[in-house]
BATORBA-925551 format. One record per residue: residue number from 1; x, y, z of N, C-alpha, C, CB in turn. Coordinates in Angstrom, 3 decimals, always signed. Atoms other than C-alpha are relative to their C-alpha. Glycine has a CB too. Layout:
% residues N
+------+----------+----------+----------+----------+----------+----------+----------+----------+----------+----------+----------+----------+
! kese !     n_px !     n_py !     n_pz !    ca_px !    ca_py !    ca_pz !     c_px !     c_py !     c_pz !    cb_px !    cb_py !    cb_pz !
+------+----------+----------+----------+----------+----------+----------+----------+----------+----------+----------+----------+----------+
!  NUM !        X !        Y !        Z !        X !        Y !        Z !        X !        Y !        Z !        X !        Y !        Z !
...
+------+----------+----------+----------+----------+----------+----------+----------+----------+----------+----------+----------+----------+
***
This chain:
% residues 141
+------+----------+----------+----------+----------+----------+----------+----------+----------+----------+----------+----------+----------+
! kese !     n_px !     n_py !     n_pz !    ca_px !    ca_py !    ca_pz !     c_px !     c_py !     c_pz !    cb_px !    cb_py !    cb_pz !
+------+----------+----------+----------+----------+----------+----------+----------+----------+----------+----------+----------+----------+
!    1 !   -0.224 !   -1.032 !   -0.992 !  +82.806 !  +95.343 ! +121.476 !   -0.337 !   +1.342 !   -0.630 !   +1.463 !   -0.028 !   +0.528 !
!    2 !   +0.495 !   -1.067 !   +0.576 !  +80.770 !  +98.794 ! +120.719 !   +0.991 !   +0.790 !   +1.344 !   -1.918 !   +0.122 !   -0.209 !
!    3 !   -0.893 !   -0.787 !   -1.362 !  +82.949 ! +101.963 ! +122.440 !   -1.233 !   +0.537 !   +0.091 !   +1.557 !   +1.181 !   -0.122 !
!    4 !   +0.965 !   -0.927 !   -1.030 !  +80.996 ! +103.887 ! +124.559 !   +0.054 !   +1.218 !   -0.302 !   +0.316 !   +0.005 !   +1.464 !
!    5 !   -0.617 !   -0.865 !   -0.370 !  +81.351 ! +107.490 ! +123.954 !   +0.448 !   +1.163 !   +0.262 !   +0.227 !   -0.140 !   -0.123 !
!    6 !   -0.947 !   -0.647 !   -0.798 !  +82.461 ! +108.480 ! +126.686 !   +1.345 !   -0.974 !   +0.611 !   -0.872 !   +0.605 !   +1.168 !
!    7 !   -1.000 !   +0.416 !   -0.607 !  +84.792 ! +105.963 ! +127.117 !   +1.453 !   +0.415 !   -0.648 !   -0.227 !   -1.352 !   +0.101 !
!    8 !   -1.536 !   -0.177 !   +0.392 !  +89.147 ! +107.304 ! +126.734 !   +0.300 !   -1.301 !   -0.612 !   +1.070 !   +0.325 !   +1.303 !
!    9 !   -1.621 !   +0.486 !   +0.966 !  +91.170 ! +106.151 ! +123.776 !   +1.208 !   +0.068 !   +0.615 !   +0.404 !   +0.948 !   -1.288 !
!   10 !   -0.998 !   +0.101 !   -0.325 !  +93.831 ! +104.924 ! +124.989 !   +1.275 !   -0.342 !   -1.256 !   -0.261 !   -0.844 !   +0.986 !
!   11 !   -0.831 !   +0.418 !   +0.890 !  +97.306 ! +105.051 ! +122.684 !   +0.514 !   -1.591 !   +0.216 !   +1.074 !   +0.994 !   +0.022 !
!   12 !   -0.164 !   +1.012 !   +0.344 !  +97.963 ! +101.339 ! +121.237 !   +1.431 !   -0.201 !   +0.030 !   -0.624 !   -0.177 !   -1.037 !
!   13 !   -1.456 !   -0.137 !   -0.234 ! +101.816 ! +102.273 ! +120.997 !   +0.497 !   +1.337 !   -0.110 !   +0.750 !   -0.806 !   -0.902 !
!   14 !   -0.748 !   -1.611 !   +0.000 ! +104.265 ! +105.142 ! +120.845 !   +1.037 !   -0.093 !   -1.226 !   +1.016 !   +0.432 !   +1.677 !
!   15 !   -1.331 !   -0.004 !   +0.866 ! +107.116 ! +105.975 ! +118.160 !   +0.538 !   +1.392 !   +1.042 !   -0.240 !   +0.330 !   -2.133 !
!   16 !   -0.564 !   -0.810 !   -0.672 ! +109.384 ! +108.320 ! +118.892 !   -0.360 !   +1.085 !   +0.266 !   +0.814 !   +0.102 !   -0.289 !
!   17 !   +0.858 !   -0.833 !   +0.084 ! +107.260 ! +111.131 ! +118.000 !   -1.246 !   -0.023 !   +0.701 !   -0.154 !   +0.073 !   -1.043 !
!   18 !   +1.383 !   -0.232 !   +0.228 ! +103.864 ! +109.932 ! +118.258 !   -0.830 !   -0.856 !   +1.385 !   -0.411 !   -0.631 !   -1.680 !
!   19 !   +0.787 !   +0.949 !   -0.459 ! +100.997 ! +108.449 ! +120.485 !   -0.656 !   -0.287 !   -1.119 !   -0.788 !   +0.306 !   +1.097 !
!   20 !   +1.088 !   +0.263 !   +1.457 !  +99.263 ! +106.108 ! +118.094 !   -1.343 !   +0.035 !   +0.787 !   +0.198 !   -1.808 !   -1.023 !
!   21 !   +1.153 !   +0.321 !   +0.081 !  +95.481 ! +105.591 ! +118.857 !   -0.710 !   -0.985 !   -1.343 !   -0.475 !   +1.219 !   +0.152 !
!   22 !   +0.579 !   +0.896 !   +1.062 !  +93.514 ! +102.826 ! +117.051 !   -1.475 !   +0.003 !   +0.157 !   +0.549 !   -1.477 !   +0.084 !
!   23 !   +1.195 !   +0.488 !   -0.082 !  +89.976 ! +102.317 ! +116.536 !   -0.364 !   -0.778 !   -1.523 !   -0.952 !   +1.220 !   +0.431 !
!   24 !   +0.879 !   +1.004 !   +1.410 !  +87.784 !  +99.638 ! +114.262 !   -1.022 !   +0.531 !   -0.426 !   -0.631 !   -1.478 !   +0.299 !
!   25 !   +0.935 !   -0.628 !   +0.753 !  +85.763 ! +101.330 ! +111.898 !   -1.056 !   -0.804 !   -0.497 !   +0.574 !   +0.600 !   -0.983 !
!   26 !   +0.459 !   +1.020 !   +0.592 !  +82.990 !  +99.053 ! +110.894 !   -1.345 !   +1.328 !   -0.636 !   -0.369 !   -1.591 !   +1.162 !
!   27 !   +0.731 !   -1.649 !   +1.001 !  +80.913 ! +101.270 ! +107.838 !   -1.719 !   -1.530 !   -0.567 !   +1.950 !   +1.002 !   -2.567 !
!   28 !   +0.923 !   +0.681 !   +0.839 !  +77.835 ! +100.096 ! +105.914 !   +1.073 !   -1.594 !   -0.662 !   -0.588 !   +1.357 !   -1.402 !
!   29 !   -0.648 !   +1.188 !   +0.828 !  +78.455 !  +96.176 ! +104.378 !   +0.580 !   +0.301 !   -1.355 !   -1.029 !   -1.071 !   -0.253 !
!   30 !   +0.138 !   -0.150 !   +1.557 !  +78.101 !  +97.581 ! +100.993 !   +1.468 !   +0.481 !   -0.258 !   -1.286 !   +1.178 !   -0.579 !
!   31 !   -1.252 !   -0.685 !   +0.266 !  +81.089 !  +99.938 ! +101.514 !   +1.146 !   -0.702 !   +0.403 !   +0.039 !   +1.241 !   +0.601 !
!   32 !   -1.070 !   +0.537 !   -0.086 !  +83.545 !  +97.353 ! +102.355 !   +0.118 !   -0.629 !   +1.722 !   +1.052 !   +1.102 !   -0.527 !
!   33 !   +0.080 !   +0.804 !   -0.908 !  +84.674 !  +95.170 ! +105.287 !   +0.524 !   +1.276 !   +0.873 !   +0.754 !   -1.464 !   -0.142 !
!   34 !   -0.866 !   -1.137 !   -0.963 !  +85.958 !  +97.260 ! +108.731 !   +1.573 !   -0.393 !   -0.426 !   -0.296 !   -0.240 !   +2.017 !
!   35 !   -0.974 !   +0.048 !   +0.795 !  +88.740 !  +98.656 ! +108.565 !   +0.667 !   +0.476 !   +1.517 !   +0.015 !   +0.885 !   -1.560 !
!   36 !   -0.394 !   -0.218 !   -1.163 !  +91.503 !  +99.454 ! +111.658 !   +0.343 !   +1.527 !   -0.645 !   +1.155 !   -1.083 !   +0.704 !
!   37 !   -0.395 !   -1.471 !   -0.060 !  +92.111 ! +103.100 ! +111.944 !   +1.205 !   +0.213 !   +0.515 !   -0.862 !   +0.797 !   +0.740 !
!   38 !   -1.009 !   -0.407 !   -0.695 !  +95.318 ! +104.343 ! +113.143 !   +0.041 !   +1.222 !   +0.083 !   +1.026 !   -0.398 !   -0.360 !
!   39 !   +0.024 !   -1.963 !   -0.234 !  +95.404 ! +108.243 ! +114.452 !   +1.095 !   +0.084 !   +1.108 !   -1.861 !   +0.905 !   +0.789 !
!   40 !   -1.239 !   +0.031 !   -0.801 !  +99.048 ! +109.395 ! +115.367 !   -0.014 !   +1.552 !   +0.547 !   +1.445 !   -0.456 !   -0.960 !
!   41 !   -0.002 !   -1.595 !   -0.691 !  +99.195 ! +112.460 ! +117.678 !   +1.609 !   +0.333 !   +0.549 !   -1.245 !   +0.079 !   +1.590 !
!   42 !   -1.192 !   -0.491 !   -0.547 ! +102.358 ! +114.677 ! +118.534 !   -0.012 !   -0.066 !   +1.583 !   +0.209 !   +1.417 !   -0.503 !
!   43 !   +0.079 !   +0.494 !   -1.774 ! +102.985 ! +113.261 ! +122.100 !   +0.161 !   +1.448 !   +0.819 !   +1.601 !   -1.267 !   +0.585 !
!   44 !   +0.173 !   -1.101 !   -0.760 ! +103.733 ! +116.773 ! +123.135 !   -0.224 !   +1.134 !   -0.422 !   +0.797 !   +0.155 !   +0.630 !
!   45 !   +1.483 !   -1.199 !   +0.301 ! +100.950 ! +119.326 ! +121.764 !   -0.549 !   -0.174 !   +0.741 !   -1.033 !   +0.038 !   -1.104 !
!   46 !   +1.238 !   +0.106 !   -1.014 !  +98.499 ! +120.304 ! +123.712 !   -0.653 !   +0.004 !   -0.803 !   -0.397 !   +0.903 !   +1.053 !
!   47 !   +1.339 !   +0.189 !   +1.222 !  +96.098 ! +120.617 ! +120.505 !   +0.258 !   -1.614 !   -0.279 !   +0.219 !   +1.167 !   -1.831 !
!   48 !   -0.099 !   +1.632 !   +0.557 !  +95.122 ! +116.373 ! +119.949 !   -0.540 !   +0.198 !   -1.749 !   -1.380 !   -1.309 !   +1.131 !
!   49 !   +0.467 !   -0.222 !   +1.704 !  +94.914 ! +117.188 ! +115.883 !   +1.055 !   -1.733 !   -0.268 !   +0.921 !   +2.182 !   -1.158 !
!   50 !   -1.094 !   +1.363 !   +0.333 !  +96.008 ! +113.387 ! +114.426 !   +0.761 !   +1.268 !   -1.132 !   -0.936 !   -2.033 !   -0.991 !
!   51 !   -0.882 !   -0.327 !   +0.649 !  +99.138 ! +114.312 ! +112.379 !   +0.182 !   -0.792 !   -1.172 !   +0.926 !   +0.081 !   +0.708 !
!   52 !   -0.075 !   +1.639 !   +1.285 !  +98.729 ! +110.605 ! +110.162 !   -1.070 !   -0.609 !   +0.391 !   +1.448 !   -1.384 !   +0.107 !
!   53 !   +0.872 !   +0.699 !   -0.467 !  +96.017 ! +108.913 ! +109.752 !   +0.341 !   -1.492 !   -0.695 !   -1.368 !   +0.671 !   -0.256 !
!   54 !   -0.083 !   +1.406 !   +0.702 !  +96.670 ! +104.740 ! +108.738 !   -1.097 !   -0.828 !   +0.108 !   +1.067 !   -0.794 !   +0.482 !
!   55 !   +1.115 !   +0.912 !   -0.116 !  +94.000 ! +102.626 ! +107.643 !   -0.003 !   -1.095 !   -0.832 !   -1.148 !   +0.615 !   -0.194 !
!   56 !   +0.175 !   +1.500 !   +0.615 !  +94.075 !  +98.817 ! +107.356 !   -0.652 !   -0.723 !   +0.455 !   +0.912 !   -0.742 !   -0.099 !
!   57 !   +0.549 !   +0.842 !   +0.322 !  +92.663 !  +96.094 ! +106.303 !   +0.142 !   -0.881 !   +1.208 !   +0.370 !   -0.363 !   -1.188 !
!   58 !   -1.033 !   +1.177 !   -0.606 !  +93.564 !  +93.478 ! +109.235 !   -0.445 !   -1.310 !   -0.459 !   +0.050 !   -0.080 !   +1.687 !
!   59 !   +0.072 !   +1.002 !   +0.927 !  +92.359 !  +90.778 ! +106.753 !   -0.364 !   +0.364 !   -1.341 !   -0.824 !   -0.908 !   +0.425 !
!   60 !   +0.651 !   -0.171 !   +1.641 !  +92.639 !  +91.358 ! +103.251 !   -0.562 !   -1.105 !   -0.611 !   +1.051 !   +0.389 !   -1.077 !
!   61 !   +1.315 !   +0.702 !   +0.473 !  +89.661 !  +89.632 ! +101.624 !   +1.232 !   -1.075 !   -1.168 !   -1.595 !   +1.418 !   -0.965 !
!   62 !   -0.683 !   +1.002 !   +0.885 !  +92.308 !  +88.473 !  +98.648 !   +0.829 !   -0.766 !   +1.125 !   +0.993 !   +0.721 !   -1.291 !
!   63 !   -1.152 !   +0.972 !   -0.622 !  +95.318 !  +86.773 ! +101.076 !   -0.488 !   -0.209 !   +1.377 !   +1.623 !   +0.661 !   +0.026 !
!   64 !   +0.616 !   -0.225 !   -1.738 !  +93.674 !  +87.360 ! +104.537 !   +1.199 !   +0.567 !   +0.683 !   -0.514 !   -1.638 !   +0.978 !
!   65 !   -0.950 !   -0.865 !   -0.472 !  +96.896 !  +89.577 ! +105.424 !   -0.550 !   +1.153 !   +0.121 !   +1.093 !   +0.086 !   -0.713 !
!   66 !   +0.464 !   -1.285 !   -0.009 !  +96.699 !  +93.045 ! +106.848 !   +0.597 !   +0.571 !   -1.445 !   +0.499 !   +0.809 !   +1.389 !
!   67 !   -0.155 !   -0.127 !   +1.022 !  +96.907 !  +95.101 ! +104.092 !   -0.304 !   +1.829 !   +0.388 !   -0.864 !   -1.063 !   -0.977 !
!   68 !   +0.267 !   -1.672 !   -0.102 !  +97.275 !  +99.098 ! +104.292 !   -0.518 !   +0.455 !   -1.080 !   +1.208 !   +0.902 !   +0.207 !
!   69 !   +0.795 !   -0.166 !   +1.225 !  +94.713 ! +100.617 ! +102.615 !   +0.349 !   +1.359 !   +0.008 !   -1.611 !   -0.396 !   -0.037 !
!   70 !   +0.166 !   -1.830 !   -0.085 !  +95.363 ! +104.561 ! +103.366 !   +0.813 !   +0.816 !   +0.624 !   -1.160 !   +0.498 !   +0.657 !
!   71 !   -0.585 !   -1.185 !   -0.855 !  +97.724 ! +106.644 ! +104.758 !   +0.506 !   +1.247 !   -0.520 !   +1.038 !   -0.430 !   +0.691 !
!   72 !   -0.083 !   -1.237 !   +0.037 !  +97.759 ! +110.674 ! +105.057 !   +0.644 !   +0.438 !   +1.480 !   -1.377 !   +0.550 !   -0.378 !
!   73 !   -1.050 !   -1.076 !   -1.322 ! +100.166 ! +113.040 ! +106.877 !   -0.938 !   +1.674 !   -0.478 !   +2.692 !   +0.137 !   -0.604 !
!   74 !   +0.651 !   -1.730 !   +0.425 !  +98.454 ! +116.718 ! +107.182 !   +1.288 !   +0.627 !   -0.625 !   -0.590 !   +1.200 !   +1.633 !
!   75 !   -1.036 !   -0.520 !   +0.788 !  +99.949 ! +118.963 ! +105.098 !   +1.133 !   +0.700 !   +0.747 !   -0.572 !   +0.889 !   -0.930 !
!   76 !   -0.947 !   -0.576 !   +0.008 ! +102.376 ! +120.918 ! +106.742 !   +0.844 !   -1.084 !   +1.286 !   -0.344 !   +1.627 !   +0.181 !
!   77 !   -1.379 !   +0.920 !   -0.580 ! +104.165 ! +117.740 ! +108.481 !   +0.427 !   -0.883 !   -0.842 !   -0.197 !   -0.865 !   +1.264 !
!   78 !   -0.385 !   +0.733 !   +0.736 ! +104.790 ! +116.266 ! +105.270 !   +1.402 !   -0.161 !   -0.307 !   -0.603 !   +0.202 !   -0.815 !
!   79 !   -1.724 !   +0.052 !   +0.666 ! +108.412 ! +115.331 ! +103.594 !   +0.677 !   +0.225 !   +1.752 !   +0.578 !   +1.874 !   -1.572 !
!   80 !   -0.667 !   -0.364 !   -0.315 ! +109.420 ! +115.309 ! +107.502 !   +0.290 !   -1.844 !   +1.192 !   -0.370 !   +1.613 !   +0.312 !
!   81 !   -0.227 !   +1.933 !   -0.035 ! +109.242 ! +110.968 ! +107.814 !   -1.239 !   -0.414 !   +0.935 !   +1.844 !   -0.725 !   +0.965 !
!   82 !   +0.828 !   +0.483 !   -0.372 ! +105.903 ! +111.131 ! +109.578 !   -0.309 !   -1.564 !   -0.245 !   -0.711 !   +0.755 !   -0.324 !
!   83 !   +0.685 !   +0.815 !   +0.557 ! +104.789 ! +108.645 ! +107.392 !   +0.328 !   -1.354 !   +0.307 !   +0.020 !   +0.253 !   -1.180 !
!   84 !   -0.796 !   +0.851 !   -0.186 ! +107.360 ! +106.544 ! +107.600 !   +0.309 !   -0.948 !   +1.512 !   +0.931 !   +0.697 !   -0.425 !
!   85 !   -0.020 !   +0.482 !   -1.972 ! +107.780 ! +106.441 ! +111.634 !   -1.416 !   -0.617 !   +0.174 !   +0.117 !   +1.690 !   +1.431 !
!   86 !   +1.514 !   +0.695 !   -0.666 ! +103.670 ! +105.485 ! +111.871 !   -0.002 !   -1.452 !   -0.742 !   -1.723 !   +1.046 !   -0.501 !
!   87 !   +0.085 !   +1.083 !   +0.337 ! +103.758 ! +102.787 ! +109.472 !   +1.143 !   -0.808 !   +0.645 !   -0.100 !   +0.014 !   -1.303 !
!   88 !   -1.063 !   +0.739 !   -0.869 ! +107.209 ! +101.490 ! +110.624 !   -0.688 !   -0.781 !   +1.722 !   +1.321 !   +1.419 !   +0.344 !
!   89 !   +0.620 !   -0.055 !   -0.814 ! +105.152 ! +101.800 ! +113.851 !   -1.453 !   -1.061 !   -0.013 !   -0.069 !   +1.299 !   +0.039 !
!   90 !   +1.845 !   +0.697 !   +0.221 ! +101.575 !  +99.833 ! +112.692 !   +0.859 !   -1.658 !   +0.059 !   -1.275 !   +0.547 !   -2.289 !
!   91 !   -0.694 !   +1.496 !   +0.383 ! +103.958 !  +96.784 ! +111.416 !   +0.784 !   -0.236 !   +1.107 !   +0.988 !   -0.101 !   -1.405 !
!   92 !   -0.049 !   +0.970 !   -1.234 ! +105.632 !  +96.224 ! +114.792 !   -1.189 !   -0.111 !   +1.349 !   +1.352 !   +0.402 !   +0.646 !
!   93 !   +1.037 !   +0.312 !   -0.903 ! +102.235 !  +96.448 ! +116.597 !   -0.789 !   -0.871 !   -0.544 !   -0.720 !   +1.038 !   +0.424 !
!   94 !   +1.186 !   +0.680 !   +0.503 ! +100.296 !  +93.974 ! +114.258 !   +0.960 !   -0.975 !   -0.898 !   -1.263 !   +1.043 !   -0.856 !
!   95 !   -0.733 !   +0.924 !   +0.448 ! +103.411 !  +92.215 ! +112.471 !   -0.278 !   +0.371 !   -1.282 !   -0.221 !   -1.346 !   +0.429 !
!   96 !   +0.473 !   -0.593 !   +1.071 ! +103.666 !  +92.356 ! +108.936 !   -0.736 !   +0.128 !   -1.155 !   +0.448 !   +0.128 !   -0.203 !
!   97 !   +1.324 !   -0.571 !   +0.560 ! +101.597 !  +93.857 ! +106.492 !   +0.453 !   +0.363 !   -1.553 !   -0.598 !   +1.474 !   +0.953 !
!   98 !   -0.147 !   +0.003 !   +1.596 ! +101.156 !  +94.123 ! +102.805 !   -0.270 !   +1.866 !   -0.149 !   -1.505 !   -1.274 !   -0.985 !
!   99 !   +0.518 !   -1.077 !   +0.550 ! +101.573 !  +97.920 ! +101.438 !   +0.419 !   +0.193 !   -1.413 !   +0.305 !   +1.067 !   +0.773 !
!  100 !   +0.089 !   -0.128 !   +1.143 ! +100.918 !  +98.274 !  +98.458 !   -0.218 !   +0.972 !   -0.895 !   -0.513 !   -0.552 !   -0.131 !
!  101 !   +0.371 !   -1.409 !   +0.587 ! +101.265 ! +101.533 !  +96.598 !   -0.431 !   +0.427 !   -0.749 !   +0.491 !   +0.585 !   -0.190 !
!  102 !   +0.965 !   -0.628 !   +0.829 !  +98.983 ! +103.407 !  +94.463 !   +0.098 !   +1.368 !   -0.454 !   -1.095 !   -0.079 !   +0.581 !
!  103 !   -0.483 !   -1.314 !   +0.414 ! +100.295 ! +106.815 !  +94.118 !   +1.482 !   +0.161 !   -0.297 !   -0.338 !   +0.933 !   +1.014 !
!  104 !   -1.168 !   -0.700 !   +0.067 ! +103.447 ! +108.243 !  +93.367 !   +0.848 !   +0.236 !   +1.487 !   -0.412 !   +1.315 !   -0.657 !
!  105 !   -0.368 !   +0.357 !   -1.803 ! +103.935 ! +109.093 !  +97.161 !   +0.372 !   -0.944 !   +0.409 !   -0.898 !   +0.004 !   +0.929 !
!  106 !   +0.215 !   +1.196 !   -0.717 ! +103.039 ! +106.174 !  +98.304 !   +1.184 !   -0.533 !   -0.551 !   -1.369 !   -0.817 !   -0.187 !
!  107 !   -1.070 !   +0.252 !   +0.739 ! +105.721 ! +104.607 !  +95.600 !   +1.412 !   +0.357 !   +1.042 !   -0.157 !   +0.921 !   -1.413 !
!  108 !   -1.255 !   -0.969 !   -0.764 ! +108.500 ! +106.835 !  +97.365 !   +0.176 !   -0.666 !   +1.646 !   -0.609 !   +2.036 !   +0.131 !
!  109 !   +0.316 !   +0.816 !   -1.035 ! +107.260 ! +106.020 ! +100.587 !   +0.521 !   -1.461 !   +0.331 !   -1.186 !   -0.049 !   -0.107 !
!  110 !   -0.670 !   +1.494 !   -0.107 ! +107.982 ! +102.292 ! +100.065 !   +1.061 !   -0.454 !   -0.064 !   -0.278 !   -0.694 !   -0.651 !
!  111 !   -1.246 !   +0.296 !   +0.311 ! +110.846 ! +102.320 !  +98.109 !   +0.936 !   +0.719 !   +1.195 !   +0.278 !   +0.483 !   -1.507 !
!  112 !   -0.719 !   -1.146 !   -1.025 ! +112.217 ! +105.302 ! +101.016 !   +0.404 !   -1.780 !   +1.124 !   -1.623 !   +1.844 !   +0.990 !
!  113 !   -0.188 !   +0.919 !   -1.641 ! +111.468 ! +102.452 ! +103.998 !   +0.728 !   -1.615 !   -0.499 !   -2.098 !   -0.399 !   +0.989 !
!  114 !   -0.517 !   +1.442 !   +0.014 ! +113.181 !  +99.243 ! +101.846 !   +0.008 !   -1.010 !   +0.697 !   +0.883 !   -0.062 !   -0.087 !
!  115 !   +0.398 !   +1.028 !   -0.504 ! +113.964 !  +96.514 ! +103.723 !   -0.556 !   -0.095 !   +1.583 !   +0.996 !   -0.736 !   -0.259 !
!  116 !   +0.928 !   +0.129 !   -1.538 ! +112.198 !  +98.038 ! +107.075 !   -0.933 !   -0.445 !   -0.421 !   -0.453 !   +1.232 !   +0.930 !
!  117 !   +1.227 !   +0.670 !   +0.176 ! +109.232 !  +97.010 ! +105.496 !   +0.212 !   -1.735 !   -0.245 !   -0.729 !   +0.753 !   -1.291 !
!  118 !   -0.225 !   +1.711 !   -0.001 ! +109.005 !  +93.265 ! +106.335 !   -1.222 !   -0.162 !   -0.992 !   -0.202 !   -1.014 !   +1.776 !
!  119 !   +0.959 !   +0.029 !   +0.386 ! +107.016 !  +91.849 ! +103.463 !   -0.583 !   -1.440 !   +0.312 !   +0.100 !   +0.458 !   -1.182 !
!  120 !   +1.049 !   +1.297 !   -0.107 ! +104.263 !  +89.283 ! +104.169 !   +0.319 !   -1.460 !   -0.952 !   -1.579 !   +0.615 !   -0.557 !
!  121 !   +0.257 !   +1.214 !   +0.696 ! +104.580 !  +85.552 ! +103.179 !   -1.495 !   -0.186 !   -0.608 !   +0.308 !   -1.104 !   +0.962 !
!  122 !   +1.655 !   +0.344 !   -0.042 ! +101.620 !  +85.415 ! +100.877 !   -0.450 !   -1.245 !   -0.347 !   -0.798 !   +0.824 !   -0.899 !
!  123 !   +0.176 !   +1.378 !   +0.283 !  +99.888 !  +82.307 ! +100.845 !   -0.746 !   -0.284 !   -1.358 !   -0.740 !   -0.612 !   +1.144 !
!  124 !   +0.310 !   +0.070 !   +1.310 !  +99.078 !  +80.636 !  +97.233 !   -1.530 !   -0.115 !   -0.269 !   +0.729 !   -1.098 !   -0.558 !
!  125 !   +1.301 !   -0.184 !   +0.180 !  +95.388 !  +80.576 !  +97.943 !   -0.674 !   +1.162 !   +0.468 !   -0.547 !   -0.950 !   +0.454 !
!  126 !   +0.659 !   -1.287 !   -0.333 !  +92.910 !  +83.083 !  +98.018 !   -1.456 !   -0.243 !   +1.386 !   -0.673 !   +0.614 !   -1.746 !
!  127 !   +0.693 !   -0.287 !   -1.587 !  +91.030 !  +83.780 ! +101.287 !   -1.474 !   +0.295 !   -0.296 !   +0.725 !   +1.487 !   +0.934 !
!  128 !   +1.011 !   -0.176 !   +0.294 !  +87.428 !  +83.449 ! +101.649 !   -0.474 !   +0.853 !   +1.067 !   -0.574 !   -1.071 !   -0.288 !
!  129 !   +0.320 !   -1.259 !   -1.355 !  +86.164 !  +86.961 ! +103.223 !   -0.976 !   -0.173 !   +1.221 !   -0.687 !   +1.350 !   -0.639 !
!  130 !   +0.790 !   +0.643 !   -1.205 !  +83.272 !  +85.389 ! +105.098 !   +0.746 !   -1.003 !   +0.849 !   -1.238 !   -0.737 !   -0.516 !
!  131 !   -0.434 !   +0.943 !   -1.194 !  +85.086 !  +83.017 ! +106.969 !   +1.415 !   +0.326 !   +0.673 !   +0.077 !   -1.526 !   -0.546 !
!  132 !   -1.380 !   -0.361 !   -0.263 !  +88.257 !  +84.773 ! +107.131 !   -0.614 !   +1.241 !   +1.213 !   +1.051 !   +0.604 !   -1.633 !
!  133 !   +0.619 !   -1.069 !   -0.993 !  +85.956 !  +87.886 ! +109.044 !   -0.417 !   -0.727 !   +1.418 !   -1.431 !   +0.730 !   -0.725 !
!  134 !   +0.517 !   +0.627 !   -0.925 !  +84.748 !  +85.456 ! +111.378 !   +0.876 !   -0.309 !   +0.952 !   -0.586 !   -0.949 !   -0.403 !
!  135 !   -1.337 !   +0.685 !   -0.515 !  +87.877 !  +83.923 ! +112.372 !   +1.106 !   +1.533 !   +0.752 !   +0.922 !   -0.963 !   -1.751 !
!  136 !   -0.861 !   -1.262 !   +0.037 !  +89.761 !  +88.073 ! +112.439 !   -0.112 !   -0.082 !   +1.734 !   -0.724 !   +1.629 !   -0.998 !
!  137 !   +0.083 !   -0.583 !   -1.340 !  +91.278 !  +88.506 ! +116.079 !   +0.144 !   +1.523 !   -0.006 !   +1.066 !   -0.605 !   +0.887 !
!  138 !   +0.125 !   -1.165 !   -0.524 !  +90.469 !  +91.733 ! +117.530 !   +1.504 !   +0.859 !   +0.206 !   -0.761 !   -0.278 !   +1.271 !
!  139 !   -0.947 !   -0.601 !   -0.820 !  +93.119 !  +94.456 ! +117.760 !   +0.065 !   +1.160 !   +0.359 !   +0.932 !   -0.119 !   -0.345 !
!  140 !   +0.872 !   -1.438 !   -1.029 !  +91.175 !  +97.708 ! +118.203 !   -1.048 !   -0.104 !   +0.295 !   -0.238 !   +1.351 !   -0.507 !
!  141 !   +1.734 !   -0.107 !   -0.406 !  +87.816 !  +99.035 ! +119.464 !   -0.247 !   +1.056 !   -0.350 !   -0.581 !   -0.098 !   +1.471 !
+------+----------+----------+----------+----------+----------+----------+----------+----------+----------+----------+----------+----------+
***
């Protein structure tokens, strides 16, 4: 499914704050498999500036689990649980998801959301990315 566009993004879910919006990023092969986008907007601004952007994996190539590869809050809505409400937010629209932290933030971040973060049963074999891409159901456009 290619968007059109002019065709409306429609938000995928809401938090209490936010409309999410999703789209599937699919980039050059070289640069890695697509990836789901998540772009969370303040439900009541009139400026649509995303506030968080989340970007996962919805099959990681090692386990074939989603797998969050990225998330940024603009700077001046940081330290105020953005982060926290969108991902909280990604994992009951897609079930759960491996995050795995890489910064210091991120660290905080995880340890902050404890046992809201449901963690993934991972399975003892490793996932073969060609056939695991093939098989990936759709959950943006």
């Amino acid at each position: 499914f290619a968007m059109d566009l002019f065709d409306q993004m429609q938000p995928v879910f809401q938090t209490d704050r936010f409309d999410v919006f999703c789209v599937t990023c699919v980039r050059n092969p070289a640069l890695g498999v697509p990836r789901d986008v998540y772009l969370a907007f303040h439900r009541h601004q009139d400026i649509p500036r995303p506030v968080c952007i989340c970007t996962v994996w919805p099959s990681c190539p090692i386990h074939g689990l989603p797998y969050v590869d990225w998330i940024e809050v603009t700077s001046n809505d940081r330290r105020t649980g953005v982060a926290s409400e969108v991902l909280l937010g990604v994992q009951g629209f897609i079930g759960p998801m491996i995050a795995d932290p890489v910064t210091r933030a991120g660290e905080k971040l995880v340890e902050a959301l404890g046992d809201q973060l449901i963690e993934p049963e991972i399975p003892a074999t490793i996932t073969d990315p060609s056939i695991e891409a093939a098989h990936r159901p759709a959950t943006c456009h």
